[in-house]
N, C-alpha and C positions, 0 to 999 in steps of 0.2 A: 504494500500500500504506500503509496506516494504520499509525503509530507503537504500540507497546507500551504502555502507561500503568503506570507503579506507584505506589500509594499511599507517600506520605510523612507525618510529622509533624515539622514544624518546632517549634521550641521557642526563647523569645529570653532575651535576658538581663533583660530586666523581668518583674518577675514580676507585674507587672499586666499584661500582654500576653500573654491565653492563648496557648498551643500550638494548630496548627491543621493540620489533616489536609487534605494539597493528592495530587488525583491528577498526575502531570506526566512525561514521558518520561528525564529525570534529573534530578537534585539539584539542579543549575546553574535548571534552568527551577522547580521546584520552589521555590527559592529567592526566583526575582522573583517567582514569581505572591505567596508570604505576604507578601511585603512590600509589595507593593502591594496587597491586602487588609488588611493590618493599617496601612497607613498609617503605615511606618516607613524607616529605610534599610535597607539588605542588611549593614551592620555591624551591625544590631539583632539577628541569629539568632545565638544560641546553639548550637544544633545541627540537623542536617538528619536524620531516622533514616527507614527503611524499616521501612513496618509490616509484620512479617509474621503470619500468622495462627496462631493456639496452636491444635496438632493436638492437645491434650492434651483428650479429652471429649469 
């Protein structure tokens, strides 16, 4: 059985280092993957958020 995926946006403390929208099964995996994409450490994020979608329209 195949894991769940939910979209996240991590967000770091430089603000040259965009925010990046990681699909990942939680926060914890969501985590490593942006930072190993952005080529930083895991003390580099700011915050981890779940995108959710605006039903508004």
């Amino acid at each position: 059985m195949a894991k769940l995926l939910h979209p996240f946006r991590i967000h770091f403390h430089d603000p040259e280092v965009a925010p990046i929208d990681i699909d990942a099964a939680d926060a914890k995996a969501a985590r490593e993957v942006a930072a190993e994409r952005r080529g930083v450490s895991p003390g580099a994020i700011r915050k981890v958020k779940v995108i959710r979608e605006n039903t508004n329209g």
